[in-house]
Structures are given as structure tokens and as C-alpha cells.
N, CA, C and O atoms as a MOPAC input file, in Angstrom:
PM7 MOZYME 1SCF
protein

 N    -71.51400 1    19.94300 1   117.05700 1
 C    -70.78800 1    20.46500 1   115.89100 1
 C    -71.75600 1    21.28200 1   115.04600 1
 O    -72.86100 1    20.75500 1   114.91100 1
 N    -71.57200 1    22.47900 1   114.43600 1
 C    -71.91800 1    23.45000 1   114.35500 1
 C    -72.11800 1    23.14700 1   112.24700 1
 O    -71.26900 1    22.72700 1   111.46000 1
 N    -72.98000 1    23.40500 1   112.09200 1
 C    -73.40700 1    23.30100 1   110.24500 1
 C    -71.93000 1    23.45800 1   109.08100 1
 O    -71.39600 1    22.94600 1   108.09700 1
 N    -71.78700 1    24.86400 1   110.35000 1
 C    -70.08600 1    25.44900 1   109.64500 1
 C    -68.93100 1    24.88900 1   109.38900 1
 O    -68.19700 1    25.17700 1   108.44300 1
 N    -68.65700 1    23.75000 1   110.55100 1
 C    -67.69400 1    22.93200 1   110.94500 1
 C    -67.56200 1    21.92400 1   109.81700 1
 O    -66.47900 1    21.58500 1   109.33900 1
 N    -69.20500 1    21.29600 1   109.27700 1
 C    -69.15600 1    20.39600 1   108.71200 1
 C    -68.85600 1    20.46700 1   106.86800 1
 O    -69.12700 1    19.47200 1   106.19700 1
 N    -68.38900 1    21.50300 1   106.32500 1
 C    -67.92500 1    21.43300 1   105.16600 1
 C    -69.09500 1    22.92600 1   104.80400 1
 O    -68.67900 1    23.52400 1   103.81100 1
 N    -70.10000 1    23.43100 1   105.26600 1
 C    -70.80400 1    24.34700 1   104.85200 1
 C    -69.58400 1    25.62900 1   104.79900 1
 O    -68.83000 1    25.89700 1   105.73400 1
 N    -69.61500 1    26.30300 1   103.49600 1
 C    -69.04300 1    27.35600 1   103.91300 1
 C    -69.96300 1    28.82400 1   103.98500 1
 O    -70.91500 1    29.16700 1   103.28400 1
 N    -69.29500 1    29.52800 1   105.09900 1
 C    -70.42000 1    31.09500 1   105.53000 1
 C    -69.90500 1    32.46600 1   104.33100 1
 O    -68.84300 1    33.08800 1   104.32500 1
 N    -70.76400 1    32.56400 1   103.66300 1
 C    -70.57400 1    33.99100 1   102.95600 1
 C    -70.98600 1    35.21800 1   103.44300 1
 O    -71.61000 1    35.23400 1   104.50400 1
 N    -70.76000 1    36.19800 1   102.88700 1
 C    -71.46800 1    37.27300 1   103.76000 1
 C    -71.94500 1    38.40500 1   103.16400 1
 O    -72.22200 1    39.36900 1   103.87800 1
 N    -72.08700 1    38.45800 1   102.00700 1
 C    -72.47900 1    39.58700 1   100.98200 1
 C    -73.05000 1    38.60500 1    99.50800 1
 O    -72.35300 1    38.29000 1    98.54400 1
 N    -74.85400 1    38.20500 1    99.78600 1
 C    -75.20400 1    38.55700 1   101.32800 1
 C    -74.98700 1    37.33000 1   102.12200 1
 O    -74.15600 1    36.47400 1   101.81800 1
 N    -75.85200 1    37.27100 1   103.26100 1
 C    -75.28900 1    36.17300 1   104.26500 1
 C    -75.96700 1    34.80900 1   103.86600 1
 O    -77.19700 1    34.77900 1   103.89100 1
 N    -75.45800 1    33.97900 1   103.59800 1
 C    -75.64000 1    32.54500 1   103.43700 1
 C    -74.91700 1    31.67000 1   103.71000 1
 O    -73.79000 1    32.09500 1   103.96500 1
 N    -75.04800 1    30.26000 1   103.81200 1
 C    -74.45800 1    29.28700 1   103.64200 1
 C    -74.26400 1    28.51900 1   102.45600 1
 O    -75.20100 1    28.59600 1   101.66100 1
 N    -73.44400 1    27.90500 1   102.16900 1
 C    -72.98200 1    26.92700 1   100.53700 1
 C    -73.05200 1    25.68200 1   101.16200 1
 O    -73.38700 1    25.64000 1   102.34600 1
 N    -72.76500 1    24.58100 1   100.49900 1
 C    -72.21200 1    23.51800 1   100.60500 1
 C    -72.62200 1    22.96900 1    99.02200 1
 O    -73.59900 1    23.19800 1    98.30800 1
 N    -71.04000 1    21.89500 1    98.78200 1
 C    -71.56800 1    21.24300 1    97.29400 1
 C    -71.24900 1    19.99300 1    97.98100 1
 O    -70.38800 1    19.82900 1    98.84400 1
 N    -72.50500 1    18.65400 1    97.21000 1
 C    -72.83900 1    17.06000 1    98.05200 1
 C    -72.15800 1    17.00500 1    96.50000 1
 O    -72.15900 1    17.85600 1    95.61100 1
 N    -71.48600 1    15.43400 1    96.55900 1
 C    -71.23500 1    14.33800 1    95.65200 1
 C    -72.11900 1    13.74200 1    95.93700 1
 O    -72.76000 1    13.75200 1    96.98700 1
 N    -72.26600 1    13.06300 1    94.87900 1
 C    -72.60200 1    11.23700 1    94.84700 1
 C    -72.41800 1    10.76000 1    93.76400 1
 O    -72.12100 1    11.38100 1    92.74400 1
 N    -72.56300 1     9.69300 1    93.87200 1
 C    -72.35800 1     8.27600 1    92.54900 1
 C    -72.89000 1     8.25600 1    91.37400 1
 O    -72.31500 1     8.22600 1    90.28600 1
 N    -74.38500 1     8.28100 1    91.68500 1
 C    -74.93500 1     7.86600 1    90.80200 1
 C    -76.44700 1     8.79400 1    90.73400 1
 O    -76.56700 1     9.24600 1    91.87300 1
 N    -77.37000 1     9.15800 1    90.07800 1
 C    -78.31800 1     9.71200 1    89.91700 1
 C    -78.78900 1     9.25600 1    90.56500 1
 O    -78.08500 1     9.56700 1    91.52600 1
 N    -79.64300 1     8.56700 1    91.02300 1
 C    -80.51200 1     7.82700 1    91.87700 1
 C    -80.39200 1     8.54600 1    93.32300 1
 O    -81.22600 1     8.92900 1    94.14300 1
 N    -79.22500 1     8.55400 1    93.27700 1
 C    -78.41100 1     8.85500 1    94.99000 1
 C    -79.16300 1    10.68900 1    95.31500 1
 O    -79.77300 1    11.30000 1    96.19200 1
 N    -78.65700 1    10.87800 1    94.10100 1
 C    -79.08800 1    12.64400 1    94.32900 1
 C    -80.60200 1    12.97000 1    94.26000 1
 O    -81.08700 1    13.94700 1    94.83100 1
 N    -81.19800 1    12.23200 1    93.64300 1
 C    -82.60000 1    12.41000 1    93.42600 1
 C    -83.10000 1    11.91600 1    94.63600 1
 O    -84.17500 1    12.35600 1    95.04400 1
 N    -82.47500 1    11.05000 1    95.28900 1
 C    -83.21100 1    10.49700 1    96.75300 1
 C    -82.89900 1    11.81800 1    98.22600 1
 O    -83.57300 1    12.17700 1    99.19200 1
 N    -81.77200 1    12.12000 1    97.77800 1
 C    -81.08700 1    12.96600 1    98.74300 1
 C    -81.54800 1    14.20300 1    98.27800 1
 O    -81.30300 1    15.07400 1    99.11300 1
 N    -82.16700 1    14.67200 1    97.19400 1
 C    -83.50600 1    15.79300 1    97.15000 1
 C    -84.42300 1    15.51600 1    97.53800 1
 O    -84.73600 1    16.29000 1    98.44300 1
 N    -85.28600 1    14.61400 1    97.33200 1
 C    -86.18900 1    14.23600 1    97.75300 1
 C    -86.24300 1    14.33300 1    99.15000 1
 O    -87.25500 1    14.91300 1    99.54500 1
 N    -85.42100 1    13.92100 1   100.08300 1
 C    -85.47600 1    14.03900 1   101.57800 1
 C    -85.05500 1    15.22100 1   102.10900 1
 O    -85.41600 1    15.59000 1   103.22700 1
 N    -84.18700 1    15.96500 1   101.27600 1
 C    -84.52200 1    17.50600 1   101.41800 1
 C    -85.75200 1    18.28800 1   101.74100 1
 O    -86.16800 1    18.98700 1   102.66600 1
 N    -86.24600 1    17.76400 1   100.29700 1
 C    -87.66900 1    18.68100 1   100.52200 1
 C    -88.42600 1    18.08300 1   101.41200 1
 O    -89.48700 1    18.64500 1   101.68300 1
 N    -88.16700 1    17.07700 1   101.95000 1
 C    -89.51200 1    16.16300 1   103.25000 1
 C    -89.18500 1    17.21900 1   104.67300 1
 O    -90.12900 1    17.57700 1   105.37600 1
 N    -87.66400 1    17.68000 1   105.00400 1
 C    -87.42400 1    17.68000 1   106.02400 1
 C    -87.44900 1    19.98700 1   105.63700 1
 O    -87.03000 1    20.77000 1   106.48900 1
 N    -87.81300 1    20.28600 1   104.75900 1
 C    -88.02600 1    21.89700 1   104.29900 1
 C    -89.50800 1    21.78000 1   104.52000 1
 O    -89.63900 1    22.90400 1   105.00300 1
 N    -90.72400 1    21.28600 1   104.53900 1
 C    -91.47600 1    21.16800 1   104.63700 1
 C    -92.68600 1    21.99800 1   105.95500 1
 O    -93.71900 1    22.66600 1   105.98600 1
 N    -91.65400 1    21.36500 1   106.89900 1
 C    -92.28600 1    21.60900 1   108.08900 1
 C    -92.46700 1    23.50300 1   108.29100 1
 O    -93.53700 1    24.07200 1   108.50700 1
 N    -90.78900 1    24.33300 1   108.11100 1
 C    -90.46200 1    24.95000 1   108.52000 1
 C    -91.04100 1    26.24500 1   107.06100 1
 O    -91.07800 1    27.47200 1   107.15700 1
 N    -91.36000 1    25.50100 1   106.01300 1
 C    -92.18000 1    26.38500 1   105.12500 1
 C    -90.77900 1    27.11000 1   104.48200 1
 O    -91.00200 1    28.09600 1   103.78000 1
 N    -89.90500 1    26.86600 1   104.59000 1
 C    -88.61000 1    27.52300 1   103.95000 1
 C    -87.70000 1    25.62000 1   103.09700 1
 O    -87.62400 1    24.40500 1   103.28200 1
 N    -87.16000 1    26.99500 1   101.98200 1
 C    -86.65700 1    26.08200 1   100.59400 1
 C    -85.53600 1    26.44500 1   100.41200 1
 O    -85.42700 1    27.59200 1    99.97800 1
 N    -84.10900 1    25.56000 1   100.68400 1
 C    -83.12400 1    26.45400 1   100.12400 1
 C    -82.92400 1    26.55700 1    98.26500 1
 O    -83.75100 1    26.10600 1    97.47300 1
 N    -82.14000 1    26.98100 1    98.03300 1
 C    -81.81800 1    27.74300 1    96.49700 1
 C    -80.97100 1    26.15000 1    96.42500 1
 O    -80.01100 1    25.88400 1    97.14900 1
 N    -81.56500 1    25.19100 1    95.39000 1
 C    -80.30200 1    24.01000 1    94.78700 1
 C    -80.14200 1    23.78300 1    93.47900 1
 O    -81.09500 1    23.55800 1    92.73200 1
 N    -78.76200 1    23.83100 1    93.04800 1
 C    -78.96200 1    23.50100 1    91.98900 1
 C    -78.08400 1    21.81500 1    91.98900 1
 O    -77.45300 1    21.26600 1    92.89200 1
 N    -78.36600 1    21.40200 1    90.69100 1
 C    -78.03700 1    19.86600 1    91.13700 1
 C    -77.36500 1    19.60100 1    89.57900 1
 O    -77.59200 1    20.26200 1    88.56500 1
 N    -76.49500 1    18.45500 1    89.72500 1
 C    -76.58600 1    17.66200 1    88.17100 1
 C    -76.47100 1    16.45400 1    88.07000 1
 O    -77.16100 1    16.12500 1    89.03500 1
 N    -76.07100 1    15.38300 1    87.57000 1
 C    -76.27200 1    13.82400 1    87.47600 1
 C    -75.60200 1    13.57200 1    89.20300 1
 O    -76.44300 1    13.15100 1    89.99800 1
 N    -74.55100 1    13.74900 1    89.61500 1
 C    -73.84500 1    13.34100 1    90.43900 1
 C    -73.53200 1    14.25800 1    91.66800 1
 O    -72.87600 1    13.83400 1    92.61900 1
 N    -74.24100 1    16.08800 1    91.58600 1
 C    -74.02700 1    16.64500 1    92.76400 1
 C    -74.95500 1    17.45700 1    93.00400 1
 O    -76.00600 1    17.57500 1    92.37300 1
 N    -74.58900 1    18.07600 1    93.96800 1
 C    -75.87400 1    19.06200 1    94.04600 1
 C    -75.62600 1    20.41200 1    95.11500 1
 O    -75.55600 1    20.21000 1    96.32700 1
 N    -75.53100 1    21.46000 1    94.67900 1
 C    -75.44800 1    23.13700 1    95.46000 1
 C    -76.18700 1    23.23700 1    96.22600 1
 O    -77.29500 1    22.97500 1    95.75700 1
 N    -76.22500 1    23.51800 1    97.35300 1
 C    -77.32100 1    24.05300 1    98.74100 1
 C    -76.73200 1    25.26700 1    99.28100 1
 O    -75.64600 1    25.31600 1    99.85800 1
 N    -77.57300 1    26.32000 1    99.04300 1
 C    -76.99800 1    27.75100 1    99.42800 1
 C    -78.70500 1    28.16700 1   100.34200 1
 O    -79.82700 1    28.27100 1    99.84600 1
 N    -78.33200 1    28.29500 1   101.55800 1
 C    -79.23300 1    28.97500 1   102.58500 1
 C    -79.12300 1    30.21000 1   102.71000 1
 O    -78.05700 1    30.70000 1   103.08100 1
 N    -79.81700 1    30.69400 1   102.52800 1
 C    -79.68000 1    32.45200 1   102.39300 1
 C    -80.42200 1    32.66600 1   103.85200 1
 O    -81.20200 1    31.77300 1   104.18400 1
 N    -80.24600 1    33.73300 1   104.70800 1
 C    -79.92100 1    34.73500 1   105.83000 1
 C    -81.77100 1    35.05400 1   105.27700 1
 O    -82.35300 1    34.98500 1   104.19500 1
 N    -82.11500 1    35.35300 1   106.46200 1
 C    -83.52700 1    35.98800 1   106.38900 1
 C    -83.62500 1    37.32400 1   105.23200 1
 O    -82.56300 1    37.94300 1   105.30800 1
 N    -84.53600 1    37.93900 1   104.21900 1
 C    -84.56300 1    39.16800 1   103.57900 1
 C    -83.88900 1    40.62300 1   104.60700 1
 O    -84.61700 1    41.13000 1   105.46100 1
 N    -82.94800 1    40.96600 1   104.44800 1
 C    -82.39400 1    42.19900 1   105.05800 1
 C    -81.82800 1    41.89100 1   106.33500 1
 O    -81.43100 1    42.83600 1   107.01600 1
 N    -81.71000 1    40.54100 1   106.84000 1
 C    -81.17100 1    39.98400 1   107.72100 1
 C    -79.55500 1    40.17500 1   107.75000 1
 O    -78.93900 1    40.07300 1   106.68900 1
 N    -78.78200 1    40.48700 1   109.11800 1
 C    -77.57000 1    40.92500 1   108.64000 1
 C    -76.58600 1    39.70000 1   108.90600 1
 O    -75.36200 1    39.74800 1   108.78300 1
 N    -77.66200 1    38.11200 1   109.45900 1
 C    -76.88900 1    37.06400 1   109.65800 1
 C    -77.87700 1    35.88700 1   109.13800 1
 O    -78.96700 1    35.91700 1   108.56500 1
 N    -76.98200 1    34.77100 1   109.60800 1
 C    -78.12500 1    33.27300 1   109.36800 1
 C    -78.73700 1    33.80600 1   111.02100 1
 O    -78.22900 1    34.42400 1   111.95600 1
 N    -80.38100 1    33.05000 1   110.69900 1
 C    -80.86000 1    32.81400 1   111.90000 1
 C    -80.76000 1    31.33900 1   112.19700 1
 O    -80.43900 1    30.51500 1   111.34100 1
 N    -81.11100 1    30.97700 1   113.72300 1
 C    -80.91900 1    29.52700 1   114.28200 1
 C    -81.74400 1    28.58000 1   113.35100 1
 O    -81.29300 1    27.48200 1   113.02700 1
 N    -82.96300 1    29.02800 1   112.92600 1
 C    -83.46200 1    27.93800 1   112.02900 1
 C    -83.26000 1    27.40500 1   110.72800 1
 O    -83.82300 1    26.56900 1   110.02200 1
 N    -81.75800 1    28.55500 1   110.59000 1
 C    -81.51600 1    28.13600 1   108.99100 1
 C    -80.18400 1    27.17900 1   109.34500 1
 O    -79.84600 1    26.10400 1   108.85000 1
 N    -79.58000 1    27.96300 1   110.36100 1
 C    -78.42100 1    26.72000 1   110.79900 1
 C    -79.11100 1    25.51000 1   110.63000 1
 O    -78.99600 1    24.77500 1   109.65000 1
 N    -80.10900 1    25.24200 1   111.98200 1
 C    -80.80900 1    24.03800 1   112.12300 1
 C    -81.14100 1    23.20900 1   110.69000 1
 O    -80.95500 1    22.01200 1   110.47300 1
 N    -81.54800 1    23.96500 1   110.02200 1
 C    -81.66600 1    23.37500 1   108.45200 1
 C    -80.60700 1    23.00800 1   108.04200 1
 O    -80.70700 1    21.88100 1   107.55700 1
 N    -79.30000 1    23.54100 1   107.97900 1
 C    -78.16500 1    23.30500 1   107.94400 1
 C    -77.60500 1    21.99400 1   108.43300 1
 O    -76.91500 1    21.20100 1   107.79200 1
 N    -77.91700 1    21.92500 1   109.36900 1
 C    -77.19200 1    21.09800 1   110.44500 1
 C    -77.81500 1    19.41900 1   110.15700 1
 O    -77.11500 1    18.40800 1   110.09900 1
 N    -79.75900 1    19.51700 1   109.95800 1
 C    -80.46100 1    18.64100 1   109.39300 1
 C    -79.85900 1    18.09600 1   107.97700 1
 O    -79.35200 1    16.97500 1   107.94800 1
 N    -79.92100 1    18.88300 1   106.83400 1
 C    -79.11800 1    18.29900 1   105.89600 1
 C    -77.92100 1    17.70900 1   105.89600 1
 O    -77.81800 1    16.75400 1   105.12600 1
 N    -76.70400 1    18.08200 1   106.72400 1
 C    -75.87500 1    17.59600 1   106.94100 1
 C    -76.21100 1    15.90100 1   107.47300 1
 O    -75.56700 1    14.97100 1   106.98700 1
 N    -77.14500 1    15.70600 1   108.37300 1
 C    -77.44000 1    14.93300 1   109.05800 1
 C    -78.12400 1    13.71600 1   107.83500 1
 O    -78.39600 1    12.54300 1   108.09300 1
 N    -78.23000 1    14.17400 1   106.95000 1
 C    -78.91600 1    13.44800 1   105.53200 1
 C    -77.72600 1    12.94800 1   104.91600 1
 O    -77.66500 1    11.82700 1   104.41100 1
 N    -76.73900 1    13.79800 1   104.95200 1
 C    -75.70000 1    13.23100 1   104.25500 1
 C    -74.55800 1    12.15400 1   104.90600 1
 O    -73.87500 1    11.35700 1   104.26200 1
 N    -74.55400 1    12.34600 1   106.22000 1
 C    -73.99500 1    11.21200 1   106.78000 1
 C    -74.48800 1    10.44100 1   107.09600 1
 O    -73.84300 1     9.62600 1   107.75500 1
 N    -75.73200 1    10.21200 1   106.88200 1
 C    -76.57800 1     8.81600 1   106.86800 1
 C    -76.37700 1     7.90100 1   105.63200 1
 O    -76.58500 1     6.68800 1   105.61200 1
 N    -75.97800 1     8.60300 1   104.69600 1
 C    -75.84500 1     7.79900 1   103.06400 1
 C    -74.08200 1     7.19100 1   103.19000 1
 O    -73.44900 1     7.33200 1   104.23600 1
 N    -73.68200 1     6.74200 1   102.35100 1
 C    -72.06600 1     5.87900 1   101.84200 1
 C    -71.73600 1     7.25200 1   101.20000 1
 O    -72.46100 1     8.05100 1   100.60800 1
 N    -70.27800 1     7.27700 1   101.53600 1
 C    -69.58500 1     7.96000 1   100.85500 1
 C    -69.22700 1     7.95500 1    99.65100 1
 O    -68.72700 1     6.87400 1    99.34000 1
 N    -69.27200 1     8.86500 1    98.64800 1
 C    -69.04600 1     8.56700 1    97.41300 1
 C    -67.93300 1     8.02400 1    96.81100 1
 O    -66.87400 1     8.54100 1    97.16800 1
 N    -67.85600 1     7.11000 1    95.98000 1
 C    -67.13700 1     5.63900 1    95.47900 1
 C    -67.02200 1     4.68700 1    96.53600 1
 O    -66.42600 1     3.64900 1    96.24600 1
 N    -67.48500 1     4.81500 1    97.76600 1
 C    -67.57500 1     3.29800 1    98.82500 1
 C    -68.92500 1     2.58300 1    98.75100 1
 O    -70.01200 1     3.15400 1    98.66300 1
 N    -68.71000 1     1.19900 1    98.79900 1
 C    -70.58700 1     0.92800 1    98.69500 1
 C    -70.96200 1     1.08400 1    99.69300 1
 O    -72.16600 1     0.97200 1    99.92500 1

């Protein structure tokens, strides 16, 4: 299953990906940044987030002058996703 499939939506002017995370409680989001940036690390790329008590924006932007996503931003894509279905759904414990 493909980054796209999973709730990311594809823009195209310019090319990126979105997705907005819930959660509960502060704690939740600050942990689920935190493992963001562990797993951005490797690949030396950061997406654009903005966050607030309970959610948080992830927009992957397309390489500079790039006319698509490349595979490693999916892959980033696809990794975060993979962060978020490891956690409880928001209001279930």
C-alpha cells in the first residue's frame, strides 16, 4: 500500500504530499515528533510540520524543481505512516 492510499493527500503546484495526525493528548504528539525526526535523520531530509496540542501537518515537498515526489520521499511517507499505526487511535486507549 502506497503512502497515497493511506490518508496522505498528493498536491501538485508544487508537488508534495499533506497529511494531518490526531492525537489525544500532548505527550502523544511530542513523542510522535520525536520519532519523526529519529527516522529523517538517516536520509538528511526534514519534512515542513506544523503541530499544536493535539495534531500535527506533515507536508513532503517533491525535490527543488522536481516535477514529482521521488521514491525516497514516498518511502518517508510510507515510514511515517508506519509510526502512526503503531500508536492507539485517537480517543481508544
Amino acid at each position: 500500500m502506497t503512502a497515497t492510499q493511506q490518508g496522505w493527500k498528493r498536491r501538485e503546484r508544487p508537488p508534495r504530499l499533506e497529511r494531518r495526525l490526531a492525537f489525544d493528548e500532548y505527550e502523544q504528539t511530542r513523542d510522535f515528533l520525536d520519532a519523526v525526526a529519529v527516522i529523517c535523520e538517516p536520509g538528511g531530509y526534514y519534512p515542513d510540520i506544523s503541530f499544536g496540542r493535539t495534531y500535527a501537518n506533515i507536508t513532503i515537498h517533491a525535490e527543488q524543481d522536481a516535477a514529482d515526489i521521488d521514491p525516497e520521499r514516498l518511502a518517508l511517507a510510507d515510514r511515517i505512516e508506519e509510526l502512526m499505526s503503531a500508536r492507539p487511535t485517537p480517543g481508544q486507549p
